[in-house]
VOGU-3710 file (C-alpha; in Angstrom, 3 decimals, decimal comma):
1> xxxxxxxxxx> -59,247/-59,267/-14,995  -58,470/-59,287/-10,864  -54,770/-59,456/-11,789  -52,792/-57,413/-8,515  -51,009/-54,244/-10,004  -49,255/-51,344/-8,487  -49,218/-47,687/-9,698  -48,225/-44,141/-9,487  -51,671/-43,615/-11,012  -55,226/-45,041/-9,652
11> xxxxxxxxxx> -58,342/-44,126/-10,172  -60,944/-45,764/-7,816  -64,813/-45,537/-9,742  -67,915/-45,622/-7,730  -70,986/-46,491/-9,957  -74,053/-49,082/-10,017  -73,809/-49,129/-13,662  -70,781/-51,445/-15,104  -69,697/-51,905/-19,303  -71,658/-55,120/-20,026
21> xxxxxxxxxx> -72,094/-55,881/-23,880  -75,406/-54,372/-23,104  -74,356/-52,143/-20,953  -72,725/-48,086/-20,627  -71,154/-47,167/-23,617  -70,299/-43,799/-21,637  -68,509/-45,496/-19,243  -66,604/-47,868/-21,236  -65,116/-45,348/-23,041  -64,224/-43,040/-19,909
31> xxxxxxxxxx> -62,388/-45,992/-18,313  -60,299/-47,064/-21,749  -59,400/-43,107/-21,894  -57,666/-43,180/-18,671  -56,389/-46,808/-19,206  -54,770/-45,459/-22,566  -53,587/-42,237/-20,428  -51,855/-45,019/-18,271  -53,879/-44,955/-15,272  -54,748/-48,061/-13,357
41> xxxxxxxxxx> -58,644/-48,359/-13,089  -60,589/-50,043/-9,415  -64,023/-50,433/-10,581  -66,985/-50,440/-7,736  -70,000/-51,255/-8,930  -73,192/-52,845/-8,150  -74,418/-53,803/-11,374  -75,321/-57,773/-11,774  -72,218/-60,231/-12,195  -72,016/-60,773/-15,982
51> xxxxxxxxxx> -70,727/-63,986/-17,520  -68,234/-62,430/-19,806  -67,706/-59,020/-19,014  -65,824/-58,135/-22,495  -67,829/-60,063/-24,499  -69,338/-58,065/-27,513  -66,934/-55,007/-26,673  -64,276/-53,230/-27,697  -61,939/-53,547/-24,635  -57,803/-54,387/-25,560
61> xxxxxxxxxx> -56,550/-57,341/-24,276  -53,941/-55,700/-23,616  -56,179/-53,509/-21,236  -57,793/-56,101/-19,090  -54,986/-56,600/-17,071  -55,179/-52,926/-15,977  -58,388/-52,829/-14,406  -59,995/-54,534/-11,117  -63,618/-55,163/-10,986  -65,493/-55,302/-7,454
71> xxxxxxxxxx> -68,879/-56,223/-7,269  -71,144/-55,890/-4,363  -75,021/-56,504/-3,923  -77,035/-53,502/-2,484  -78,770/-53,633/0,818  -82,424/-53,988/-1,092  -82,068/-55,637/-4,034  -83,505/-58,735/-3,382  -86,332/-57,833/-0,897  -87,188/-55,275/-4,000
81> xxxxxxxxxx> -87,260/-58,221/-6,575  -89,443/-60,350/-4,076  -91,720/-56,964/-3,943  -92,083/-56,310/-7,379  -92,889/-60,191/-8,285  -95,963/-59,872/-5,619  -97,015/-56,983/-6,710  -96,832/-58,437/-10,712  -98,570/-61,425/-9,662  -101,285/-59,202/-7,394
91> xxxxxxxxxx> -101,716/-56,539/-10,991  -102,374/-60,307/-13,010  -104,577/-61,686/-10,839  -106,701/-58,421/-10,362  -106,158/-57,965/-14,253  -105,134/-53,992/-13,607  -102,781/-54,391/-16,785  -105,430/-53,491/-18,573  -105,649/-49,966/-16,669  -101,986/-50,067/-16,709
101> xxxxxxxxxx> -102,247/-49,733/-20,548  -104,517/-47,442/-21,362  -101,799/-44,515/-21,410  -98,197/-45,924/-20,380  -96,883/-42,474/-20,762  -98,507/-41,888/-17,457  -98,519/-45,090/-15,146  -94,748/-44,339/-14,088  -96,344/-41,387/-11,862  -99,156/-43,354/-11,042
111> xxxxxxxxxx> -97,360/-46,499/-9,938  -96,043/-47,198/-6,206  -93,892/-49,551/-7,465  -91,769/-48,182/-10,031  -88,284/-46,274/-9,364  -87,867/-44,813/-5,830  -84,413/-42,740/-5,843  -84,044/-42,508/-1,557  -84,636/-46,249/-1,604  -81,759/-46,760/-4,403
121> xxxxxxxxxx> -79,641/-44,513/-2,315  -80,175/-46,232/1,046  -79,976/-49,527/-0,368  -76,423/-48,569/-2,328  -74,319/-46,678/0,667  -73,272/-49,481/2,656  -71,882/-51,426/0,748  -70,072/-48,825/-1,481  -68,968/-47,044/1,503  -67,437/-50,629/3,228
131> xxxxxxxxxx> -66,203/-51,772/-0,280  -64,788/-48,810/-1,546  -62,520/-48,232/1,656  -61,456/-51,594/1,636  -60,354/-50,733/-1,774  -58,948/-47,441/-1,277  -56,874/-49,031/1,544  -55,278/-51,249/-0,759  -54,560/-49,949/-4,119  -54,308/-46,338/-2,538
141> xxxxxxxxxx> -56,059/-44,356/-5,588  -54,778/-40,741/-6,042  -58,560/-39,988/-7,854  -61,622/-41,097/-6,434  -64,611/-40,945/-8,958  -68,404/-40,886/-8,277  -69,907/-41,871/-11,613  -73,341/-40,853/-11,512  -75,479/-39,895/-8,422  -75,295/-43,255/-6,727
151> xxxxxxxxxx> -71,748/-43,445/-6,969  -70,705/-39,840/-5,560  -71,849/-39,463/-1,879  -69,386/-42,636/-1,217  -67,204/-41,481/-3,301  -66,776/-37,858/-1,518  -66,431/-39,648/2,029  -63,753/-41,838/0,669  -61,754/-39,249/-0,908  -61,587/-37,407/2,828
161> xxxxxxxxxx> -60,493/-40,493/4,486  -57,556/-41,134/2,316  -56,825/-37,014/1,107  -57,424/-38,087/-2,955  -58,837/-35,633/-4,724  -62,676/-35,984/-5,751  -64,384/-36,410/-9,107  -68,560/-36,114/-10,002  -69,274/-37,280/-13,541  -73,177/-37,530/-14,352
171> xxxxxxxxxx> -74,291/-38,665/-18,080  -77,039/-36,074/-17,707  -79,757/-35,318/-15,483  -83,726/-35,968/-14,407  -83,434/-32,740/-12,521  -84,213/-29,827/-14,902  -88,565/-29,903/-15,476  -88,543/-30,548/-11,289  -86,778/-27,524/-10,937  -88,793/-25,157/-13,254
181> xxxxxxxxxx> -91,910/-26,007/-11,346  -89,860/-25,604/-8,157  -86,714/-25,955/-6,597  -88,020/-26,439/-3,033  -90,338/-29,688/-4,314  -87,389/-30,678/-6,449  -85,041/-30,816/-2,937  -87,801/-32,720/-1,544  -88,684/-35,226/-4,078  -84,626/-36,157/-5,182
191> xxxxxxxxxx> -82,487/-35,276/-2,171  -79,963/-37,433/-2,940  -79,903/-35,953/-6,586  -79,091/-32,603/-5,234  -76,674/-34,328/-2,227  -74,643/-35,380/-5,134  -74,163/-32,536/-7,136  -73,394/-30,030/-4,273  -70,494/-31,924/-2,639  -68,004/-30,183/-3,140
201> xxxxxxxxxx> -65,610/-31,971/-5,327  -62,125/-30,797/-6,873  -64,288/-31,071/-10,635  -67,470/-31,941/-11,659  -68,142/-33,269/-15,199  -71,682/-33,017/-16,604  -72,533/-34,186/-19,671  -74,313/-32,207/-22,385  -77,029/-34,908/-23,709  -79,575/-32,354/-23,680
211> xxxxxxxxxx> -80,690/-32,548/-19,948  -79,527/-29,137/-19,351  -77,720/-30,088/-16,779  -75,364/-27,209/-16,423  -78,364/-24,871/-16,170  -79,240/-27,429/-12,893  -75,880/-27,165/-11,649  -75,510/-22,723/-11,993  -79,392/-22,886/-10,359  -77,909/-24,722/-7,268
221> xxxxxxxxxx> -74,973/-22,252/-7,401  -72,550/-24,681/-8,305  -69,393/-22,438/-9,192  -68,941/-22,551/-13,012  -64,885/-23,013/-12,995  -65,630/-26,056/-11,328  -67,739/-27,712/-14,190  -66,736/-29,049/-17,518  -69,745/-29,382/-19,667  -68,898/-31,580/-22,895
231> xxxxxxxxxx> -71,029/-33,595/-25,502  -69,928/-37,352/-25,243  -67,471/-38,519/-27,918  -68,669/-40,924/-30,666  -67,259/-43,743/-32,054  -66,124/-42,708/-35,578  -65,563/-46,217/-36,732  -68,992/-47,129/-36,955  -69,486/-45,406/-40,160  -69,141/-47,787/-42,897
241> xxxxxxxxxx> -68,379/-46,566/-46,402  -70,208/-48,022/-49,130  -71,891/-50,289/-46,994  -74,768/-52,659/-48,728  -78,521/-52,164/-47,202  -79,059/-55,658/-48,844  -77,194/-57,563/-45,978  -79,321/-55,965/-43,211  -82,405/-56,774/-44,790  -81,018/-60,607/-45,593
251> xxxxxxxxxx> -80,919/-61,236/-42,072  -84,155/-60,559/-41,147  -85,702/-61,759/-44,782  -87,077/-58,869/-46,383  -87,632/-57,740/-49,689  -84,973/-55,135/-51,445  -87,327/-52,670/-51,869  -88,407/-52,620/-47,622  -87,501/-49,065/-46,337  -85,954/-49,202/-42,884
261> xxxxxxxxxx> -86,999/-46,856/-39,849  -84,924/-47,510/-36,538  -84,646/-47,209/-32,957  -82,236/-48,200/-30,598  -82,367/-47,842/-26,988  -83,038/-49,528/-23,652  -86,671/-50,862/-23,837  -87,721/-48,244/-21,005  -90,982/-46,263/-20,483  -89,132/-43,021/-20,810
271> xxxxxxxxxx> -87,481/-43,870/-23,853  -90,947/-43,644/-25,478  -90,487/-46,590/-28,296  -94,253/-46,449/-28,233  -94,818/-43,830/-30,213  -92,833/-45,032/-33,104  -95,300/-47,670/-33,003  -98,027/-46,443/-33,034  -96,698/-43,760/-36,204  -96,640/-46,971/-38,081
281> xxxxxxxxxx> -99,990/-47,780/-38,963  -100,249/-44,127/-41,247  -96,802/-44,724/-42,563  -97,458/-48,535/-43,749  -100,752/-47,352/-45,220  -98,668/-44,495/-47,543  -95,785/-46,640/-47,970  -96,194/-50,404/-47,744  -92,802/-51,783/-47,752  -91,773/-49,610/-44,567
291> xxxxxxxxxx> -90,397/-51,650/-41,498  -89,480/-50,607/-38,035  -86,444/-52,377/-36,738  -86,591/-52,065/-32,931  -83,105/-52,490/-31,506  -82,647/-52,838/-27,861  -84,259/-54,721/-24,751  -85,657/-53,749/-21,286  -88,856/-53,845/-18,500  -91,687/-52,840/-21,755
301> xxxxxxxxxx> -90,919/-54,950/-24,401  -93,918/-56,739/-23,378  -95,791/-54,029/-23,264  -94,793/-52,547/-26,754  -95,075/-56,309/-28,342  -98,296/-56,413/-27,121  -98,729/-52,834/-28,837  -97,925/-53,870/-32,154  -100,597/-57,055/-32,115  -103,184/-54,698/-30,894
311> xxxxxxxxxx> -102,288/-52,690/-33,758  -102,143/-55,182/-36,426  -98,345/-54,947/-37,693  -96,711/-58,125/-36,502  -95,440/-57,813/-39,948  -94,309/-54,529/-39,941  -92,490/-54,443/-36,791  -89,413/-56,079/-36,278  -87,889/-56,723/-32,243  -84,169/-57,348/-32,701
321> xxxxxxxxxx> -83,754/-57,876/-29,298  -79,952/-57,534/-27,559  -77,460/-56,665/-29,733  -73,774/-55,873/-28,795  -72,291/-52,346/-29,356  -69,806/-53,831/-32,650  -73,625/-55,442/-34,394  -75,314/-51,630/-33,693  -73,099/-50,355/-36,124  -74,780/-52,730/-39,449
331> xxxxxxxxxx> -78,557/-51,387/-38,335  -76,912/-47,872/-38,341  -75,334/-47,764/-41,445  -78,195/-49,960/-42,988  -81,668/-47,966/-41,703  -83,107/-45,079/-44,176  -84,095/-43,616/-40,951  -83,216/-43,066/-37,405  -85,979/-42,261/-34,849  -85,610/-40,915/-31,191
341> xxxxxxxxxx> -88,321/-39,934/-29,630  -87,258/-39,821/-25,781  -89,258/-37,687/-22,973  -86,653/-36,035/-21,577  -84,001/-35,558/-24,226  -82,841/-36,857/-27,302  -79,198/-36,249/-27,223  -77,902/-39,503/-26,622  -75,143/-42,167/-27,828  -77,474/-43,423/-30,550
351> xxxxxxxxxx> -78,361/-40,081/-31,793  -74,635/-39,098/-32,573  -74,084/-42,297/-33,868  -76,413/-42,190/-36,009  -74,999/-38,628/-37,434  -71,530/-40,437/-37,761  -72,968/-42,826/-39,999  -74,791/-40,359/-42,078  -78,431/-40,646/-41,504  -81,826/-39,545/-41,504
361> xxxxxxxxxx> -82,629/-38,138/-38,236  -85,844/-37,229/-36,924  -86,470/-36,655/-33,072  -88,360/-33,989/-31,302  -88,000/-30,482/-31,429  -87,877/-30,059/-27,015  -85,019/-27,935/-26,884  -82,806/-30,942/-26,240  -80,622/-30,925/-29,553  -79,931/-27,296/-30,193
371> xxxxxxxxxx> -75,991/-27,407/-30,262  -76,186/-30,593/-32,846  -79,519/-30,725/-34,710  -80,736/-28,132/-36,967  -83,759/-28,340/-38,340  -83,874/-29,201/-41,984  -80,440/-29,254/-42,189  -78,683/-32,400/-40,922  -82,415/-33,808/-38,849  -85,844/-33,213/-38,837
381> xxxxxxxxxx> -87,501/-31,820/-35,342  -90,781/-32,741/-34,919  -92,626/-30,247/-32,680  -93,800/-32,138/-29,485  -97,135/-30,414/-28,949  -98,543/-31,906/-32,257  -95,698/-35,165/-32,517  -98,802/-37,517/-32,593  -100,526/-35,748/-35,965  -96,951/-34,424/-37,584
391> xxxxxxxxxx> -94,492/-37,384/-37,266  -96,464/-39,902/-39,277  -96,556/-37,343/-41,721  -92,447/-36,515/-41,943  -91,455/-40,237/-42,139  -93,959/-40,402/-44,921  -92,150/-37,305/-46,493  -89,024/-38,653/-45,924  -89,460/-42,363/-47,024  -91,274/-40,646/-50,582
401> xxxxxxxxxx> -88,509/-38,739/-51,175  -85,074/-40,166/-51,441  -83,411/-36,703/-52,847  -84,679/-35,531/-49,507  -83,206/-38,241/-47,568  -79,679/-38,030/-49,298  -79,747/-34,075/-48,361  -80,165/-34,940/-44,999  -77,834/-37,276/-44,578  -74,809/-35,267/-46,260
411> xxxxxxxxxx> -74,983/-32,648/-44,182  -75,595/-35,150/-41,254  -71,794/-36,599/-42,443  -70,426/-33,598/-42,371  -71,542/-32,213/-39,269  -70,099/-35,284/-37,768  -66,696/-34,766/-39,663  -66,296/-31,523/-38,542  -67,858/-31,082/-35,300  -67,820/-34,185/-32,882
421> xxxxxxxxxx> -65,586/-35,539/-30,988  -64,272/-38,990/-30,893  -64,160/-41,177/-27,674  -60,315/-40,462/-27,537  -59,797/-36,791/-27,821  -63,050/-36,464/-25,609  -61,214/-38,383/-22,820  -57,975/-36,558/-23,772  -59,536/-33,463/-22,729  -60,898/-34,962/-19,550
431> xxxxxxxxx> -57,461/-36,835/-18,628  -55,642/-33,216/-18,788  -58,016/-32,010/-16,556  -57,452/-34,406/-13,880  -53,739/-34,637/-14,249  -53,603/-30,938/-13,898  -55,085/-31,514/-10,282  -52,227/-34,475/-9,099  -49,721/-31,516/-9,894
//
């Protein structure tokens, strides 16, 4: 993996996020794409050393050789664990969890603890900034690339030293409800957000996961020749044809008649795997042999185990805990129905996945989905001002009516077929791009 190489093409990536068998299936794929397009890839990151870092992915051996991974340890990260232990312990003692629970949709802007962006910024620079030169003084990279707002402020004063021209890639953004309320509070709050996205690099890529983050980049006057806004590609091969529900349910012992309802995502508050949970209750009482396979691990699985006692259905909810990109693929094509019911939009990974391999999807109608979902046709969109009352009562719709379901799923097929990208010709698109700018 820290093989030496030379190149006429480099690519130097500046990110806190790395490709971990748990980790960014966004960036894997962007680094294979310019691997394939024969670039040499220098990989920055700050992202915990992992014990295998291909394990459980779908990396070449033949590409491992071609990229270089540095990892560095931020300013604050361990003062910040030492923090957040003390203030655990303090919340135990003083048994606030129990406030804490009462509505988790809300403690994350209550908490003084939780994510601060400045400090993440601060506690990043330095060593991206020292690291990243060193590395741009030795493997000379003709691209730098600031993958996602931590990685880009480095990543622009880099590319002056050393005259290499300067790419911004975000997954999305956090920016757009700040900036309806207000703009001014918005450059206040995430200054480093806004720092990030108004350098002025030779091409900034934004992706379209529902964020709206090309409607954050225009309102900060961002010129629009500059910006390439494209849906992530998918990985077509997860579909499996023909595939038999029966082995999904073997593994976690269940009867052949148990429908399947699924999520998969990080365990975060924002992700909102709460209120799948607590849908359950009016969904078992309809249909008995329901079960909610919960895919995916994080900072509230705690929180939503405790959840599900509270609410009686140790038996009807099942935590599959970490499970590697190439396993994601069996829950896909084995569900009846795939749930996303995120806060701030629901146009991720698992979402087109889940189209690819033809399923049931129901998520919430926030605006988020409008250039892949349509309503009724290939997903159902639950309105968000009544999700509480309305999306017990779809899954029970759905689950009673397997016409219904296979309707959905068709068109969901198709739309996949016809209309999305995979991971290669996505990054093809991107790769011309970028070559056009070494010309």
């Amino acid at each position: 993996m820290n093989k030496e190489f030379s190149s006429d093409k480099v690519i130097l990536f500046l990110s806190d996020l790395d490709f971990s068998k748990m980790g960014n299936q966004t960036l894997l794929n962007t680094v294979l794409g310019y691997i394939r397009n024969n670039f040499k890839v220098v990989l920055l990151t700050s992202a915990p050393k992992v014990e295998n870092i291909f394990e459980g992915i779908d990396f070449p051996e033949e590409y491992r050789d071609k990229v270089i991974i540095k990892r560095f340890c931020p300013l604050l990260r361990y003062p910040r664990m030492f923090f957040l232990t003390f203030v655990e312990f303090i919340i135990q003692r003083l048994r606030l969890d129990k406030w804490a629970k009462k509505d988790r949709s809300k403690v994350e802007e209550k908490s003084f603890f939780t994510y601060k962006p400045q400090l993440s910024f601060l506690s990043f620079l330095p060593g991206a900034l020292f690291w990243g030169i060193v590395l741009a003084a030795k493997y000379r990279p003709q691209i730098i690339y600031g993958y996602e707002p931590l990685g880009v402020l480095p990543a622009w004063i880099i590319s002056k030293i050393f005259s290499a021209k300067l790419i911004t890639r975000f997954q999305g953004t956090i920016l757009y409800p700040e900036m309806r309320k207000s703009v001014l509070k918005t450059v206040l709050k995430f200054p480093f957000h806004i720092i990030s996205m108004i350098v002025p690099s030779d091409l900034i890529i934004m992706g379209n996961d529902g964020t709206r983050g090309k409607e954050v980049l225009l309102k900060l006057r961002i010129p629009e020749w500059r910006i390439r806004f494209w849906i992530n590609g998918v990985d077509k091969n997860m579909y499996i044809p023909n595939f038999s529900k029966e082995s999904l349910l073997n593994k976690f012992s269940l009867k052949k008649e148990s429908k399947v309802i699924l999520t998969v995502s990080r365990l975060e508050l924002w992700k909102r795997v709460d209120r799948a949970i607590k849908a359950m209750p009016q969904v078992v009482k309809k249909v008995p042999e329901t079960i909610l396979i919960i895919v995916g691990w994080g900072s509230e699985e705690n929180n939503l185990r405790d959840l599900v006692k509270e609410l009686g259905l140790e038996e009807k909810v099942i935590f599959a805990g970490k499970v590697t990109h190439k396993e994601v693929k069996y829950f896909m094509n084995g569900c009846d129905i795939f749930l996303s019911l995120y806060d701030y939009s629901n146009l991720g990974n698992p979402v087109l996945e889940a189209l690819v391999c033809g399923k049931s999807v129901v998520t919430i109608d926030d605006g988020s989905t409008t250039d892949v979902l349509k309503n009724g046709y290939n997903a159902i969109l639950v309105p968000k001002e009544s999700l509480e009352q309305e999306l017990p009562k779809v899954l029970i719709e759905l689950l009673e009516n397997d016409e219904r379901r296979r309707v959905l799923e068709h068109n969901a097929r198709d739309f996949a077929e016809k209309h999305l990208l995979s991971w290669t010709e996505r990054m093809d698109l991107e790769v011309k791009e970028v070559l056009s700018l070494l010309k």
